[in-house]
C-alpha positions as CSV (number, residue, x, y, z in Angstrom):
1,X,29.5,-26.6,-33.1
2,X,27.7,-25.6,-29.8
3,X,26.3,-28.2,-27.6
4,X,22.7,-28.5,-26.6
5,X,21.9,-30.4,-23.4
6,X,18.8,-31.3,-24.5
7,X,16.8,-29.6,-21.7
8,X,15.1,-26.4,-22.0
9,X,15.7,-23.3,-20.3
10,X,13.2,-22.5,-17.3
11,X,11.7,-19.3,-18.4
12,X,11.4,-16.8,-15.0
13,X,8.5,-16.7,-13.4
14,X,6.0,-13.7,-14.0
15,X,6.8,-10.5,-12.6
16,X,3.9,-10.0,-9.5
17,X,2.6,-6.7,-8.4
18,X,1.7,-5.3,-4.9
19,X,-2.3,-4.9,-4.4
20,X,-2.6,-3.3,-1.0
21,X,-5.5,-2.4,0.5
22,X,-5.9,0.5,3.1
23,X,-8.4,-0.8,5.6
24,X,-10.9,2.5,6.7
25,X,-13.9,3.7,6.7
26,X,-15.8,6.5,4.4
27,X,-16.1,8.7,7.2
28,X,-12.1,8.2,8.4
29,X,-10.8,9.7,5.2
30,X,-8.5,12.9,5.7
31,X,-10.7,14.8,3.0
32,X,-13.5,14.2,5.4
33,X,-11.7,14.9,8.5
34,X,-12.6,18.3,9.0
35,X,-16.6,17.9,8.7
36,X,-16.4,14.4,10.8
37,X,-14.5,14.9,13.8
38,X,-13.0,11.6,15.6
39,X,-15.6,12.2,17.8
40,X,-18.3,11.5,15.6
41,X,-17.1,8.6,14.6
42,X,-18.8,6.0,16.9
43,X,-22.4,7.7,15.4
44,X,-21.7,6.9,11.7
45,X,-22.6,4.0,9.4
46,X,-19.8,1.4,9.4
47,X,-20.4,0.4,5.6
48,X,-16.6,-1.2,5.2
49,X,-17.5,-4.3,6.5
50,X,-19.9,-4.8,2.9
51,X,-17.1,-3.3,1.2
52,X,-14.2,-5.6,2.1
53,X,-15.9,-8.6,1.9
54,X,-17.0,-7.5,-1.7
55,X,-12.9,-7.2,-2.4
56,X,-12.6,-10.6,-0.7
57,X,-14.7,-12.0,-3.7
58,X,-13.5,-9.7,-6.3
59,X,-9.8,-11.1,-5.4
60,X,-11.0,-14.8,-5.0
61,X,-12.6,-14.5,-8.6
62,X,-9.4,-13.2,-10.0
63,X,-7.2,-15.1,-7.9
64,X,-5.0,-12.5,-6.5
65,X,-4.0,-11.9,-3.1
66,X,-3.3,-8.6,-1.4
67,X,-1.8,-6.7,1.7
68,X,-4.8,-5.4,4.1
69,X,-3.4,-2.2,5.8
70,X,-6.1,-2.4,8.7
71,X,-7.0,0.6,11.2
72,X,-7.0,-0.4,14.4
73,X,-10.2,1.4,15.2
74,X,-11.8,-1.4,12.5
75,X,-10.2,-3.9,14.0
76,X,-11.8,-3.3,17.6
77,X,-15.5,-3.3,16.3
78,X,-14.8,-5.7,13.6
79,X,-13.1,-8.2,14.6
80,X,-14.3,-11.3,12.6
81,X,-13.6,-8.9,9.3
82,X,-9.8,-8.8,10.3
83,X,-10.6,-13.1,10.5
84,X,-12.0,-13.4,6.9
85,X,-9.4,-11.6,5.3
86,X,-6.6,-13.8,6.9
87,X,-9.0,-17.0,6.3
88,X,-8.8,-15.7,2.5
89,X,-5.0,-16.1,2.4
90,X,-4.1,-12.1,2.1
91,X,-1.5,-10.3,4.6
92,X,-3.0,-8.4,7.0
93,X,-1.0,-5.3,8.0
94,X,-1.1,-2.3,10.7
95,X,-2.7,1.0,9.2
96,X,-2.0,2.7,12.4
97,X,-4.9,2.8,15.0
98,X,-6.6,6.4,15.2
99,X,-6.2,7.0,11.5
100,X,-4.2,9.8,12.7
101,X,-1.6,12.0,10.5
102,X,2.3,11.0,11.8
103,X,2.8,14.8,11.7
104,X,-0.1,15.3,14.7
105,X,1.8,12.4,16.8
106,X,4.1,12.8,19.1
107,X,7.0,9.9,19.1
108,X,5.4,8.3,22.3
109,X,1.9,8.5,20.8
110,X,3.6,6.6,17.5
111,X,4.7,3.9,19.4
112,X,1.9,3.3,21.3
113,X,-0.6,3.3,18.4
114,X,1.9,1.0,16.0
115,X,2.2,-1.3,19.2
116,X,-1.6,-1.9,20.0
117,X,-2.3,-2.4,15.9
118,X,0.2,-4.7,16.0
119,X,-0.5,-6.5,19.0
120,X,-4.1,-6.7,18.2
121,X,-4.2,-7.7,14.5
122,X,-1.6,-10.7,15.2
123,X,-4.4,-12.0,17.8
124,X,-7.3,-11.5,15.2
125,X,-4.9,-12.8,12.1
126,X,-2.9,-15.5,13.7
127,X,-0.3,-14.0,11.5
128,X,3.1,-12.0,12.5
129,X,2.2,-8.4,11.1
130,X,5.3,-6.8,9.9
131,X,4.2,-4.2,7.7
132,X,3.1,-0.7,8.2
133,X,1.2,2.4,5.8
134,X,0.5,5.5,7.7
135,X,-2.4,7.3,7.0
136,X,-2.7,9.8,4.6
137,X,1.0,8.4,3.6
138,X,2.4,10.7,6.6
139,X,5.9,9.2,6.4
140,X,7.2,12.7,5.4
141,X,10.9,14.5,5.6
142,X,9.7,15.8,9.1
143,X,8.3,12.7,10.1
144,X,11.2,10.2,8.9
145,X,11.6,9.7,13.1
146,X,8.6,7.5,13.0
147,X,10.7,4.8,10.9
148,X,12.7,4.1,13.5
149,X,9.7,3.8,15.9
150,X,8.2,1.4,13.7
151,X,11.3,-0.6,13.5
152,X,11.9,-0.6,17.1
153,X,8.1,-1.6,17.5
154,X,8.8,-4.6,15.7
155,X,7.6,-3.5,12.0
156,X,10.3,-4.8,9.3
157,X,8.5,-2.9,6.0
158,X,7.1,0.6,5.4
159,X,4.9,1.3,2.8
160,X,4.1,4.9,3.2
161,X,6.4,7.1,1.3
162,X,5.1,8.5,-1.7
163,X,8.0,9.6,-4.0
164,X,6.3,12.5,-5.3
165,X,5.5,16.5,-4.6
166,X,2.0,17.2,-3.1
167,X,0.5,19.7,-1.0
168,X,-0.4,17.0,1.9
169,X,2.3,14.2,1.4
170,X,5.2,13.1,-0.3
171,X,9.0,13.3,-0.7
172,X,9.5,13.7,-4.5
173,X,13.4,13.2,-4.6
174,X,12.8,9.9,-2.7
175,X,13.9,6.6,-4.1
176,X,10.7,5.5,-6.5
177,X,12.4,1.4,-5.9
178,X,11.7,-1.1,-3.2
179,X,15.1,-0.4,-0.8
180,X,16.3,-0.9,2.7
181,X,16.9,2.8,5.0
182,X,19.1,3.5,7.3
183,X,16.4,2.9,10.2
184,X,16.8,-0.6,9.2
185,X,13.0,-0.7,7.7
186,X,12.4,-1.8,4.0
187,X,10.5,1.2,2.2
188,X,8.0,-0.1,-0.2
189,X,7.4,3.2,-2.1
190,X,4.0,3.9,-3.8
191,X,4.4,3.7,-7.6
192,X,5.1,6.7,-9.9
193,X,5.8,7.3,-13.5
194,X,9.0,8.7,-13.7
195,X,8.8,11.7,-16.8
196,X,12.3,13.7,-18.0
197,X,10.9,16.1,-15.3
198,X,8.4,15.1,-13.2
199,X,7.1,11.9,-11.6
200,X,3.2,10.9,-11.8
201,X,1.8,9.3,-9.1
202,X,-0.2,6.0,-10.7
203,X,-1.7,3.0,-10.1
204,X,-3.7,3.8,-6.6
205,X,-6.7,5.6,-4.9
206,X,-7.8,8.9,-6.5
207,X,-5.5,8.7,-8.8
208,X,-6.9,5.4,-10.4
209,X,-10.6,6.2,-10.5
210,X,-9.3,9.5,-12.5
211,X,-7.0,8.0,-15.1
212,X,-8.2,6.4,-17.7
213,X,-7.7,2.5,-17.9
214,X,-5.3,2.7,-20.6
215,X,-2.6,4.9,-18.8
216,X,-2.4,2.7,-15.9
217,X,-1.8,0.2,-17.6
218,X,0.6,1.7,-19.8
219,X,2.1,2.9,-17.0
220,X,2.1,-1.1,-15.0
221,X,3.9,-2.5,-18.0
222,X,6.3,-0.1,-18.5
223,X,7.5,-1.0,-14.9
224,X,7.5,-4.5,-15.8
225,X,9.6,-4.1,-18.7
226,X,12.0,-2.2,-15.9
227,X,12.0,-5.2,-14.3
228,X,10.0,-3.6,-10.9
229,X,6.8,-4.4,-9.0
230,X,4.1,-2.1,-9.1
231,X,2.7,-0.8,-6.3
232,X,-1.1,-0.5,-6.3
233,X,-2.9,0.7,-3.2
234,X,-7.3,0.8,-2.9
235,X,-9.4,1.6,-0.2
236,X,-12.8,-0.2,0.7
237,X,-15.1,2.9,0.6
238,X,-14.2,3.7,-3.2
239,X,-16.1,0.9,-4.0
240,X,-18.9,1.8,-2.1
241,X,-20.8,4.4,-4.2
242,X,-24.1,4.3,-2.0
243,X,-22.0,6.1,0.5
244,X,-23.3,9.0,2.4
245,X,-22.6,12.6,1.2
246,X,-20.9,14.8,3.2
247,X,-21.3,18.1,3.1
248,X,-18.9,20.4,3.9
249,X,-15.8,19.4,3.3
250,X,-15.1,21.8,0.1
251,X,-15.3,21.4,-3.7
252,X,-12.0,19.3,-4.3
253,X,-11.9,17.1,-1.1
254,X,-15.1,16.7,-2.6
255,X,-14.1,16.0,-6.3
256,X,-11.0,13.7,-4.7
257,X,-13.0,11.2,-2.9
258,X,-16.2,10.4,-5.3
259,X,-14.7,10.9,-8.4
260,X,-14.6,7.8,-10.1
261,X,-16.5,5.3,-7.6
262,X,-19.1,3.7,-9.7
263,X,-17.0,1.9,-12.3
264,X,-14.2,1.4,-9.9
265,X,-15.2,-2.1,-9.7
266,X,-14.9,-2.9,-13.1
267,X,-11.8,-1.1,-13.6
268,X,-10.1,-3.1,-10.5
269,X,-11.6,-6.8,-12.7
270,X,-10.6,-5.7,-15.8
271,X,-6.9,-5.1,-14.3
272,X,-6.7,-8.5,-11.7
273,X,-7.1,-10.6,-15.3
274,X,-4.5,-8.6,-17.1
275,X,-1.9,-8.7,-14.5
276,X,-0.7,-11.1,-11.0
277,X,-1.4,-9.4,-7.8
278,X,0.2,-10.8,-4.6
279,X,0.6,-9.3,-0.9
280,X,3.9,-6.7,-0.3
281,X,5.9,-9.8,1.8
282,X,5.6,-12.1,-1.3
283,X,6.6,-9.5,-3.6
284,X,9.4,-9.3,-1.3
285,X,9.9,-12.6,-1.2
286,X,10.1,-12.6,-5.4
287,X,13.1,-10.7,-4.9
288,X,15.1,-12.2,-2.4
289,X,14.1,-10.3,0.5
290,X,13.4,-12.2,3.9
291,X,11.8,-10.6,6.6
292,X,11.6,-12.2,10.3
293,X,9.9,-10.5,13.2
294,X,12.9,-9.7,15.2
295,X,15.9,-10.7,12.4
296,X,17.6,-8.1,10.6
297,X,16.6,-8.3,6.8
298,X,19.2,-9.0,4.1
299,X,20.4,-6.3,2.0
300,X,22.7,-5.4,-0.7
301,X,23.7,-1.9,-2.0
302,X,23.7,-0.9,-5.9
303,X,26.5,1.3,-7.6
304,X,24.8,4.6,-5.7
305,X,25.1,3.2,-2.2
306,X,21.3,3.4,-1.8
307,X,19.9,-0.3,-0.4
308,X,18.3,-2.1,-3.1
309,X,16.2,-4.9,-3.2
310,X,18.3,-8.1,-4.1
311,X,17.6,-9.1,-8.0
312,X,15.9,-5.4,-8.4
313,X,17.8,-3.1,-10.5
314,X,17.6,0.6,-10.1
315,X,15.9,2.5,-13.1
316,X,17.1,6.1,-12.8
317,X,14.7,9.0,-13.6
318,X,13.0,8.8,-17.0
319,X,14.3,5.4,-18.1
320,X,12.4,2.2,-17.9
321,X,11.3,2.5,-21.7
């Protein structure tokens, strides 16, 4: 007869999910970029302060915390914005400082705005920033160089690659799981749907005030039953919709950023009380990865050779049902 010990098994803790936040602007976005140059920048309405601090309380209310990918630029002429979010218990991480595309930097221009971010969000924050998203998700096959910048600037996460095919960004054979390159950087890929023959981007921006409620959801628990993290990305100004217009800047670049913004809100509530949101390094630290400023992070490598995340298995294309 078998033996019972009397003493129930633990049951494993709920699966969390990355919400991560891209710290700009409305006028900062690249759709916009061509009808507000840098330049113009100091003469427009800073609105992101209103809209952060109305994420702050969205979170609170729904208990979830989240990674801030702040711009540099913010951080300069809001520096008591960069305070609140740390005093509200989320991760504050480097969005870069100009807001500028990888691809228009040069190496020494990389370093140089990853190092100031960093250097000045850790003074705002009081906290060690060790993550990175570029704008516009720039980590691309011609700019995988910047991954060892970041590393050797002190970054010990990326969360920039986009595992999908698009005109602007994106490397759609790329890994779609949390894994360790070569650079020595952890790679916290943007989440996708993986189809027999294509992969949907999901769960983020444009892409979430589009879909309908249903499929992103769909789409979140069919990476739980995988066993995987989503990761779900916002920015400030799509939940501004009193924004100014911009003319301009053409009829999708158009469609792309205000499509959607008005019941944003209520979409973001309606998923914070369905599923657990936490910041990227707790996620991490749900599956065994430990990051330290200047360490090396732990690693282990799956039946492909590619880096995994320790306790994350590797779902190969179209499984995960």
């Amino acid at each position: 007869m078998p033996r019972f010990s009397g003493h129930a098994e633990e049951a494993p803790a709920p699966l969390r999910h990355v919400l991560s936040i891209d710290v700009e602007d409305w006028f900062q976005v690249e759709n916009h970029a061509r009808a507000i140059p840098r330049a113009e920048w100091p003469r427009c309405e800073l609105r992101i302060a209103g809209s952060v601090r109305r994420l702050l309380d969205l979170l609170a209310d729904a208990q979830a915390r989240a990674t801030f990918f702040v711009l540099g630029w913010v951080a300069e002429r809001l520096p008591d914005l960069v305070r609140d979010i740390a005093r509200a218990g989320h991760e504050v991480a480097s969005h870069g400082w100009s807001h500028t595309p990888l691809w228009d930097l040069s190496e020494e221009a990389c370093f140089d705005e990853v190092s100031r971010s960093r250097a000045l969000l850790e003074e705002l924050s009081g906290q060690p920033v060790l993550g990175y998203r570029a704008p516009t998700f720039s980590v691309t096959k011609r700019t995988l160089w910047a991954l060892r910048v970041l590393y050797q600037a002190g970054y010990r996460y990326d969360s920039s690659i986009f595992p999908v095919h698009h005109e602007r960004y994106g490397i759609s054979d790329a890994p779609t799981t949390i894994h360790r390159r070569a650079e020595g950087i952890w790679e916290v890929p943007l989440s996708v749907l993986e189809l027999p023959r294509a992969r949907l981007p999901v769960a983020g921006g444009g892409y979430f005030r589009l879909y309908p409620l249903w499929l992103t959801r769909w789409a979140i628990r069919r990476l739980e039953r995988a066993g995987r993290p989503a990761v779900v990305y916002a920015h400030p100004w799509e939940f501004d919709p009193s924004q100014p217009r911009v003319r301009g800047v053409g009829l999708l670049p158009g469609f792309r950023h205000r499509v959607g913004i008005g019941g944003n809100a209520r979409k973001l509530a309606r998923l914070l009380r369905e599923f657990r949101f936490a910041s990227v390094r707790t996620v991490l630290a749900q599956l065994g990865i430990e990051l330290e400023p200047r360490g090396v992070p732990r690693r282990c490598a799956d039946e492909t050779g590619i880096l995994v995340a320790p306790g994350l298995r590797r779902v190969p294309d179209g499984c995960g049902e």
